[in-house]
C-alpha positions in Angstrom: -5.9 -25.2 -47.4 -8.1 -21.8 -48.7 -8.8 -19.7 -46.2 -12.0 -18.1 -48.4 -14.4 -20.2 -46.0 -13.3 -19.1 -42.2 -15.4 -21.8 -40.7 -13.5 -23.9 -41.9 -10.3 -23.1 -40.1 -12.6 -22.5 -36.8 -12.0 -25.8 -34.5 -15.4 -25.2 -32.7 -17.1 -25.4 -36.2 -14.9 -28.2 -37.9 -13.5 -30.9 -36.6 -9.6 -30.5 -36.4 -9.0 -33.8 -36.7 -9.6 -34.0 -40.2 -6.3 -32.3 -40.6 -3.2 -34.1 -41.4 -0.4 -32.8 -38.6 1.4 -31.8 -41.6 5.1 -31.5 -41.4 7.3 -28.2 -42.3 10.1 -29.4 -44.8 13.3 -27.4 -45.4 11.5 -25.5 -48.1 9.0 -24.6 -46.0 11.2 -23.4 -43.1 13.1 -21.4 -46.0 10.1 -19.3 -47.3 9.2 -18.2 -43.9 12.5 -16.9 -43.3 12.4 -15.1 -46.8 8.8 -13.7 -45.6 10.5 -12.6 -42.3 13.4 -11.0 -43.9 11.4 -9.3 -45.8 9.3 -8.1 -43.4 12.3 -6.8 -41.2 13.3 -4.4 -44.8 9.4 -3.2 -45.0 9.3 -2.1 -41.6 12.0 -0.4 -41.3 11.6 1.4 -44.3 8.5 2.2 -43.2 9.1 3.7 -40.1 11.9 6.0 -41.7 9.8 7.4 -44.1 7.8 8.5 -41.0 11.1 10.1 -39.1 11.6 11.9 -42.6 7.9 13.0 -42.8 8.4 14.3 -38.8 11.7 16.1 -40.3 14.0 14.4 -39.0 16.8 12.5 -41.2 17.8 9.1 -38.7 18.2 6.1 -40.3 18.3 2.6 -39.7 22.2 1.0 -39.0 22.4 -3.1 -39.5 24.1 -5.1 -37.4 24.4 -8.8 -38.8 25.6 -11.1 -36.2 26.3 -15.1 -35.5 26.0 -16.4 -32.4 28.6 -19.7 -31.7 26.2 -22.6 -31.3 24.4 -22.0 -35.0 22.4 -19.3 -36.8 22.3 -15.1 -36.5 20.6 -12.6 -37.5 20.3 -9.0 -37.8 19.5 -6.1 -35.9 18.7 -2.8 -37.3 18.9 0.1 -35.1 17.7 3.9 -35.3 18.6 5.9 -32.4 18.1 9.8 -31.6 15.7 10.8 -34.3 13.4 13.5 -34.3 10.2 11.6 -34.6 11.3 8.1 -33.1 13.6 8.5 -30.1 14.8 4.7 -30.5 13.2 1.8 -32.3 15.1 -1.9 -33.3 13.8 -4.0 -35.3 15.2 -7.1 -35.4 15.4 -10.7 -37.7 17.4 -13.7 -36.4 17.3 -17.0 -37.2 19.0 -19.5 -34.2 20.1 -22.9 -33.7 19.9 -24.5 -30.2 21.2 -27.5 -28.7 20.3 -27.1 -25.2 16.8 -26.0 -25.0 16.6 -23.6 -21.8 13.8 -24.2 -19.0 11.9 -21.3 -20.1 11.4 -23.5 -23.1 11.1 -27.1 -21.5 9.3 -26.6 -18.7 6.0 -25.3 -20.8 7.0 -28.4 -23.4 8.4 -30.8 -21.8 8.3 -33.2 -24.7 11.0 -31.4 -26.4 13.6 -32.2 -24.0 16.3 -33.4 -25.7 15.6 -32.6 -28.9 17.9 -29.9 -31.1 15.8 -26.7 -32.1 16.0 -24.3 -34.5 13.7 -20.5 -33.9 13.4 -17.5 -36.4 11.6 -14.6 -36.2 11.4 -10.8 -36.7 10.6 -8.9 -33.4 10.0 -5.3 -32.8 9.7 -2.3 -30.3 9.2 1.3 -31.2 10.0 4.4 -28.6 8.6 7.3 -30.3 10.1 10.5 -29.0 6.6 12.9 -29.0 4.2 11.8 -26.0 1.7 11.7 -28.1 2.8 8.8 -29.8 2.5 5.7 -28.2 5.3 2.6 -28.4 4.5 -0.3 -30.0 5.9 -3.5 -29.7 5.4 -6.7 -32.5 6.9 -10.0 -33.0 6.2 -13.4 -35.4 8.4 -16.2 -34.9 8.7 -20.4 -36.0 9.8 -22.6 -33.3 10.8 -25.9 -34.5 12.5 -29.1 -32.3 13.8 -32.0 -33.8 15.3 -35.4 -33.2 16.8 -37.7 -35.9 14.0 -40.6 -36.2 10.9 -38.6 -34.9 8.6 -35.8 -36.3 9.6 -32.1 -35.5 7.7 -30.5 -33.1 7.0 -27.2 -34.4 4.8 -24.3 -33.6 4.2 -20.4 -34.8 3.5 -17.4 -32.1 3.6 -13.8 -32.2 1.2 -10.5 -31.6 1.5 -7.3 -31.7 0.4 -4.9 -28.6 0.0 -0.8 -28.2 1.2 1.0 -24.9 -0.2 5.1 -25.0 1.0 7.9 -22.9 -2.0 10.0 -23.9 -4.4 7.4 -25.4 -7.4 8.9 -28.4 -10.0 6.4 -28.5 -10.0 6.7 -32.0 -6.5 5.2 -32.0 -7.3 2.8 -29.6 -10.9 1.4 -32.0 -8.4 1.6 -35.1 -5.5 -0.6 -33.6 -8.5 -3.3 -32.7 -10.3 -2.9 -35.6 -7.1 -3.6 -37.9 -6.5 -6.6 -35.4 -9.9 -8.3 -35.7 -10.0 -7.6 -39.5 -6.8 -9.3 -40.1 -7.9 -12.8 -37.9 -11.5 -12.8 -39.3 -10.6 -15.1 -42.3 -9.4 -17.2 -40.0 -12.4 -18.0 -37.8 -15.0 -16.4 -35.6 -13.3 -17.2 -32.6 -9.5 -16.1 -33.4 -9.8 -12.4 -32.5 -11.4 -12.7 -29.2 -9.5 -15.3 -28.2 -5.9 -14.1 -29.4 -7.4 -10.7 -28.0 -8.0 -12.0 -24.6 -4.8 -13.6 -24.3 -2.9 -10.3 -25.2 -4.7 -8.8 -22.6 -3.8 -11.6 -20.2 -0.4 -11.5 -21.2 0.4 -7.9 -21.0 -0.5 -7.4 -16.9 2.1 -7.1 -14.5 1.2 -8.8 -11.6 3.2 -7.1 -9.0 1.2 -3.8 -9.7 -1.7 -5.4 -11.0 -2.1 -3.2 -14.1 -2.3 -3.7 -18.1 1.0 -2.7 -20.1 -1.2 -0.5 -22.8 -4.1 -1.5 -24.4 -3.3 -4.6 -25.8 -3.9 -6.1 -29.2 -3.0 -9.6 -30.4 -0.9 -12.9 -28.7 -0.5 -16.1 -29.5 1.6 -19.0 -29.1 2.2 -22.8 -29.6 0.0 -22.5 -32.5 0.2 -25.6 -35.2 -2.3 -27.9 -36.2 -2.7 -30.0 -32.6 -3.7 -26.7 -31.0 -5.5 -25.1 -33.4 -6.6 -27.1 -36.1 -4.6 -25.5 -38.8 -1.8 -26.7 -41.1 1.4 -25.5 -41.8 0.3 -23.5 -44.3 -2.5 -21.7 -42.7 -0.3 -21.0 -39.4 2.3 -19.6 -42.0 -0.5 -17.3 -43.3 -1.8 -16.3 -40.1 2.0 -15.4 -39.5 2.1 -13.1 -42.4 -1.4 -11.5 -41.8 -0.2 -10.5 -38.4 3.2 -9.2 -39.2 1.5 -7.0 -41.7 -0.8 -6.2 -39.9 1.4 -4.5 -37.7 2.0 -1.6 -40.3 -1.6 -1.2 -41.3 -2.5 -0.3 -37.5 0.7 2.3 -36.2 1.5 3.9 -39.3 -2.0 6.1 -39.2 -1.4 6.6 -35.5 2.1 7.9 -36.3 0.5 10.5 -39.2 -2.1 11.2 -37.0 0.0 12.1 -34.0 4.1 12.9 -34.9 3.4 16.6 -34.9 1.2 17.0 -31.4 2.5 19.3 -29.2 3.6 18.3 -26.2 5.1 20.0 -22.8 8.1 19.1 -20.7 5.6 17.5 -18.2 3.8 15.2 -20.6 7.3 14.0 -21.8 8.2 13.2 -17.3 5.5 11.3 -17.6 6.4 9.4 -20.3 9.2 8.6 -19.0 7.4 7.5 -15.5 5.3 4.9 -18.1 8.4 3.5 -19.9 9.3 2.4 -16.2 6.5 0.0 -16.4 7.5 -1.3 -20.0 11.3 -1.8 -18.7 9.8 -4.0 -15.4 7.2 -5.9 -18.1 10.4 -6.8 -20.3 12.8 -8.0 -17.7 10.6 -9.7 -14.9 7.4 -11.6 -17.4 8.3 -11.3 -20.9 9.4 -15.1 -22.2 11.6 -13.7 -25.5 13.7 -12.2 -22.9 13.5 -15.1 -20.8 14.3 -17.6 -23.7 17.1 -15.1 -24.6 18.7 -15.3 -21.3 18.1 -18.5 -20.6 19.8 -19.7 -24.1 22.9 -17.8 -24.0 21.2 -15.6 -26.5 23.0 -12.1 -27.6 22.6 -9.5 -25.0 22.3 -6.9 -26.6 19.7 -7.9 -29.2 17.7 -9.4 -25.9 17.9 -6.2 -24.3 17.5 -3.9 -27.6 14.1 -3.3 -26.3 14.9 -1.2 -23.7 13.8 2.5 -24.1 17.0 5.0 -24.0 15.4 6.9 -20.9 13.0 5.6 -18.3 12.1 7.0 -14.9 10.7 5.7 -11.7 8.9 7.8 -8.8 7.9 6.7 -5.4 4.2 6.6 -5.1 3.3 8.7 -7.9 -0.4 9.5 -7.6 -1.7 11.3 -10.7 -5.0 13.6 -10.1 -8.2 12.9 -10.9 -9.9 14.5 -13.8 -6.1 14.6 -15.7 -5.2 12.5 -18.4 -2.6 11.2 -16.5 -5.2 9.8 -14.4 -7.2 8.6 -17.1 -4.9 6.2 -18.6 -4.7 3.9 -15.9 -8.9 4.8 -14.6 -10.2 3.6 -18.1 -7.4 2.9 -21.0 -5.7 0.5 -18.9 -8.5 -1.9 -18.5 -9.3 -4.8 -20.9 -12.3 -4.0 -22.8 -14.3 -4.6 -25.5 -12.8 -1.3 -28.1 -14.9 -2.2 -31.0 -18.4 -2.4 -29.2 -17.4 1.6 -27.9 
């Protein structure tokens, strides 16, 4: 399917049942996981030209890894730089035989059915303040049973969380986020951005993670209205995506000065990320749930974290100002 005319990959213009539920084959499955592979190397390389830009000299370290019941991966890891304080960037490709509730309970009509889920996932602690962590994933789900279709869908995202927020940053990483759904339908950015915004809140403290970005899940033709081949390109538009919207806000920002009071408070916001991760996020959940490999679940985790009781910033600071304003879903590109 082209995607040169958007409308027609927008279900409320087209009518998605005019679409085949096309099938992935084997082939198919195969050139995602080259893409994803590929995307794990870019990235990465990426990110170290920034440490080396910062002056620092860390690198990535690969650890390839197979897990008992099928499949592996491989998690690249750079720890301690000067620029990025810890950042993992991770491929894996799994095979599971016992789906785990976090998976069944939102699909129950792949009970029973052997599964197979790759994907490149990401989270970036940068070390200045300034800087804000960035987390990204893209990922194929597909459940199968000998005699009957697979069930298969794509999801993924990418999502900002500032210390010290510039709206310029914050119009830039929602500006490269509707740009890169637009061929894709009117309809695809709002909605994907509403989601993200929906996703990212922890409940128990009613408050937004950062300042959102993109999320999406179960996405295949039933849902959407788009073959294989256009969920496969979505996939690819958002995974590089994810380079065209941090890599200015690293150039912009690697060098800001910063004081030992800025980086506390840091430290107090990664608290927030670390409760996000282990009480709401489903990759974690899935992970767990799945007898997944601890410590690529957990990779996420940022090296230091603090928590304070009943830390009230003052009005008129920054401090107060991220959670006043930038912590609030709202409409960046109308600003």
């Amino acid at each position: 399917m082209s995607i040169s005319n958007k409308n027609d990959l927008n279900p409320s213009v087209s009518d998605s049942n005019t679409l085949a539920p096309t099938v992935p084959t084997e082939n198919d499955i195969g050139r995602v996981r080259e893409f994803l592979v590929d995307l794990q190397d870019r990235i990465c390389r990426a990110l170290e030209a920034q440490e080396r830009a910062g002056g620092g000299s860390a690198t990535f370290v690969p650890d390839d890894w197979e897990r008992p019941e099928g499949g592996g991966g491989r998690s690249c890891i750079l720890a301690d730089g000067e620029v990025i304080e810890k950042a993992g960037v991770m491929f894996s490709h799994i095979h599971v035989h016992n789906l785990p509730a976090s998976a069944t309970a939102r699909h129950p009509n792949i009970a029973g059915r052997k599964a197979q889920a790759m994907g490149v996932s990401l989270v970036v602690h940068p070390k200045n303040p300034n800087v804000p962590t960035s987390h990204a994933n893209v990922r194929l789900f597909v459940a199968e049973a000998e005699g009957e279709a697979p069930i298969w869908w794509f999801g993924g995202g990418f999502d900002l969380t500032p210390f010290y927020p510039v709206l310029a940053d914050c119009v830039h990483w929602h500006q490269v986020c509707h740009d890169l759904c637009a061929p894709f339908g009117d309809s695809v950015y709002p909605d994907f951005k509403q989601w993200c915004d929906e996703y990212f809140h922890l409940r128990h403290r009613d408050e937004q993670r950062g300042i959102g970005g993109l999320f999406y899940d179960d996405v295949n033709t039933e849902s959407r209205g788009w073959d294989f081949e256009t969920c496969f390109d979505f996939m690819k538009a958002v995974g590089n995506g994810y380079l065209e919207g941090i890599i200015p806000i690293f150039e912009q920002r690697r060098e800001t000065p910063y004081t030992d009071k800025q980086r506390q408070f840091q430290l107090y916001r990664r608290g927030r990320y670390v409760e996000f991760n282990l009480v709401y996020d489903r990759g974690t959940l899935f992970g767990l749930q799945s007898n997944g490999r601890i410590e690529s679940i957990l990779v996420s985790m940022p090296p230091l974290a603090s928590w304070h009781y009943r830390f009230e910033p003052e009005p008129g600071t920054p401090e107060f100002e991220l959670t006043d304003y930038y912590l609030q879903p709202r409409d960046w590109l109308s600003l």
